[in-house]
N, C-alpha and C positions, 0 to 999 in steps of 0.2 A: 112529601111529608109523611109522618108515621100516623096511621090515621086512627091511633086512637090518642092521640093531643088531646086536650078540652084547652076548647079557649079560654084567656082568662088564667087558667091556671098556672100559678111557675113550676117549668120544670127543670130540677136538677139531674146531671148527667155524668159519670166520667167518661172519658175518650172512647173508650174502649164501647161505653153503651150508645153513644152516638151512629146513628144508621147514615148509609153516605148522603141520603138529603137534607140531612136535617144540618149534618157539618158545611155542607157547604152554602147551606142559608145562613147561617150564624157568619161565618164566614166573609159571607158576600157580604152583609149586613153591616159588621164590621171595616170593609174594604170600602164600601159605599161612601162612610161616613167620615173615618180618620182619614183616608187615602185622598180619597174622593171630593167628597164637601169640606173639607177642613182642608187639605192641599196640602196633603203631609203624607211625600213619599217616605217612607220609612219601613224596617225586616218586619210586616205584621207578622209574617210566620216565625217566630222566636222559639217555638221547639218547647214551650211551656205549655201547651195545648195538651200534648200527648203526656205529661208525666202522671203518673199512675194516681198522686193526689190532686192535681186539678179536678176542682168541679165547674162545669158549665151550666150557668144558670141563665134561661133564659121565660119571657113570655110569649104564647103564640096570639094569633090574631084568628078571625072569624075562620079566614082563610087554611090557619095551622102557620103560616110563615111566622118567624119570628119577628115580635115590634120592638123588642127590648131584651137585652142580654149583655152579662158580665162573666166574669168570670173567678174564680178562687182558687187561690194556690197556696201549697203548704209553704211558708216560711220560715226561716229557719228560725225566728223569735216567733211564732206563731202562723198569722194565714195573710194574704195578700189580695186584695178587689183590686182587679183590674178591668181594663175592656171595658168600664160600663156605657154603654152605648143605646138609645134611641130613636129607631127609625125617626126620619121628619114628618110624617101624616099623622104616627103618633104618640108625636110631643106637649106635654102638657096635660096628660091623660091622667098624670098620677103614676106611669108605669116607674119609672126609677126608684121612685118611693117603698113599691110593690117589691121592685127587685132585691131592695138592701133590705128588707125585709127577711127573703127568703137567706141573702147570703149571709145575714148575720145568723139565720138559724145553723145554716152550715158551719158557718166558722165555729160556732157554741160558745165555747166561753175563752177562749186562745184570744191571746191578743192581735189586733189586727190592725193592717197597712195599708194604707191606699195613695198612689200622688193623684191629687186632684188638679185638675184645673182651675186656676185660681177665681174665674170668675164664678162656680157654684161652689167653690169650700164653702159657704155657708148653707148648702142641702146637704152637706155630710155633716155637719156640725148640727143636724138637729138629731142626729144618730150618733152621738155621743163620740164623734170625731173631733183634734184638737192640731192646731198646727204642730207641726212636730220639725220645723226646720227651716230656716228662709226658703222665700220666694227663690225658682232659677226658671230658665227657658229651657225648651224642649221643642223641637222640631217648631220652633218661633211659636210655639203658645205658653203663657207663661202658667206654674205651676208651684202647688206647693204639699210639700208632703206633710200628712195627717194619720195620725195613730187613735185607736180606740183600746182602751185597756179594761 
């Protein structure tokens, strides 16, 4: 890990300034969870990681590893939350909360997209998120997409 992290803090990132440990904790972190604990093989590497407007927004832990990380992407109506992901030890912490925090500063004032999982659309709905579409499934969890304007 890059050892000047401070824990606690969110850090924002593009591809290009991610050092190779730090991308392949995000990584892991990510594969742990979607792939892993939710049982959803699926392309996590989607080739949106590397485009030059992604930002990768994540928090580290005591350790520097990350517990929480998303990610942000230029869209072509605006910007896109994806990936948002929380380690399980620590769940519950407030860290998601922390994150759409940070990504809504990045996104600024562009309109923004996210599909959520339908069982917490109502934590992005306290961030000014609104359904934006029926419900569908996805890799068998069901899902609903949501815009913030």
């Amino acid at each position: 890990m890059n050892a000047s992290v401070i824990p606690g803090e969110p850090r924002v990132a593009s591809f290009a300034e991610l050092d190779a440990g730090t991308l392949y904790a995000l990584l892991r972190l990510r594969v742990d969870v979607f792939v892993v604990e939710q049982d959803c093989p699926y392309p996590e590497l989607d080739g949106r990681d590397t485009e030059p407007g992604t930002r990768h927004v994540w928090l580290p832990g005591d350790s520097g590893a990350p517990e929480a990380y998303l990610r942000v992407l230029e869209d072509p109506e605006g910007a896109r939350i994806g990936r948002v992901v929380t380690a399980p030890h620590a769940r519950g912490a407030g860290l998601a909360g922390r994150l759409m925090e940070a990504a809504l500063r990045v996104a600024g004032d562009r309109t923004v997209r996210l599909d959520a999982q339908t069982r917490v659309a109502g934590f992005y709905g306290k961030y000014g998120f609104v359904a934006d579409g029926p419900e569908y499934v996805e890799d068998g969890i069901p899902h609903v997409p949501m815009i913030r304007r």
